[in-house]
C-alpha positions as a Python dict, from the first residue, in 0.01 Angstrom:
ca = {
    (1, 'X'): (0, 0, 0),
    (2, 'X'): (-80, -111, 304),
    (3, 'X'): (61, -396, 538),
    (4, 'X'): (-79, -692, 716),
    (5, 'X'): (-112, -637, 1059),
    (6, 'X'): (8, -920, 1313),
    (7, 'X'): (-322, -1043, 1390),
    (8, 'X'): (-392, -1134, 1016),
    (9, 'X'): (-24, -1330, 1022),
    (10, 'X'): (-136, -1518, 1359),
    (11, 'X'): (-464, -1606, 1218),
    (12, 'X'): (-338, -1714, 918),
    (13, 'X'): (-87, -1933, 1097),
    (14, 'X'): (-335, -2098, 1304),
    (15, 'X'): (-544, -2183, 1007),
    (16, 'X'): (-246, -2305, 824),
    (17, 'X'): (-126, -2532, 1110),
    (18, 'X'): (-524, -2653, 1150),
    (19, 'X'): (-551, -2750, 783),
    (20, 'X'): (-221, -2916, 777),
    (21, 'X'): (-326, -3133, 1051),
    (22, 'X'): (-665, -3225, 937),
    (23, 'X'): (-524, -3296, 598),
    (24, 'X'): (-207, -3545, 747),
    (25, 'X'): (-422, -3693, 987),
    (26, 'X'): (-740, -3757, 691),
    (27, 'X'): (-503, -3859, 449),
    (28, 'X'): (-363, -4086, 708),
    (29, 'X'): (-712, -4270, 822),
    (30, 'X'): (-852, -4280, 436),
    (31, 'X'): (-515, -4537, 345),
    (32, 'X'): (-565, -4672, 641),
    (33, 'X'): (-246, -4579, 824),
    (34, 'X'): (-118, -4625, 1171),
    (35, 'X'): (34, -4303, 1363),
    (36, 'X'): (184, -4581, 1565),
    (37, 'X'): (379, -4748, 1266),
    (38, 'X'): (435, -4432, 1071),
    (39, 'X'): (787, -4283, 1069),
    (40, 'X'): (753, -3952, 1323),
    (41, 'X'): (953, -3744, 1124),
    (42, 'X'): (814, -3776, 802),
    (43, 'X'): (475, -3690, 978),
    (44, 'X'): (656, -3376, 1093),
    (45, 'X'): (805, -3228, 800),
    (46, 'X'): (508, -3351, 562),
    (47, 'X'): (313, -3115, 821),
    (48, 'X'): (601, -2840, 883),
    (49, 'X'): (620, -2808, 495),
    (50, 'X'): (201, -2868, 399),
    (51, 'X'): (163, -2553, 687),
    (52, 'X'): (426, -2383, 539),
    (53, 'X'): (263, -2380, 204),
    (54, 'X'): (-80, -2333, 332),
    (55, 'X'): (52, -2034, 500),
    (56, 'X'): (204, -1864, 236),
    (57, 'X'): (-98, -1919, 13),
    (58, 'X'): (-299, -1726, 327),
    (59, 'X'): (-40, -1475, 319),
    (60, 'X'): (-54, -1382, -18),
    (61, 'X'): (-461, -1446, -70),
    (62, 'X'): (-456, -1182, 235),
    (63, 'X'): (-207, -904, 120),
    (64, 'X'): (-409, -891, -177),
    (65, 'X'): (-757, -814, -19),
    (66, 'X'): (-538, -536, 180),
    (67, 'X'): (-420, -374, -117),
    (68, 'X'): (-721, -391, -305),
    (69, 'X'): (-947, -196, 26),
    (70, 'X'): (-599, 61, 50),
}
């Protein structure tokens, strides 16, 4: 089996902190939310933990497609 080389773990880091964001912030301006009034730490860990997900998802959707070329 092969392993995921550091570039695929950056890349899929980036693109999980990306869609995080654009999530947060969409959900945020379709219920019509403030960033000012919003509490700045649930902002951070609903982010922190949505990444976190979206990056392991990216993880494992990747380490598939390796094994499945090796």
């Amino acid at each position: 089996m092969k392993r995921i080389d550091m570039e695929t773990i950056l890349l899929c880091a980036i693109m999980a902190v990306a869609g995080a964001f654009g999530m947060i912030a969409g959900g945020a301006a379709f219920a019509g939310v403030r960033f000012q009034e919003c509490n700045a730490v649930l902002l951070a860990g609903g982010g922190c933990g949505l990444g976190g997900i979206l990056w392991g998802i990216l993880l494992i959707f990747n380490s598939n497609m390796v094994s499945k070329r090796g």
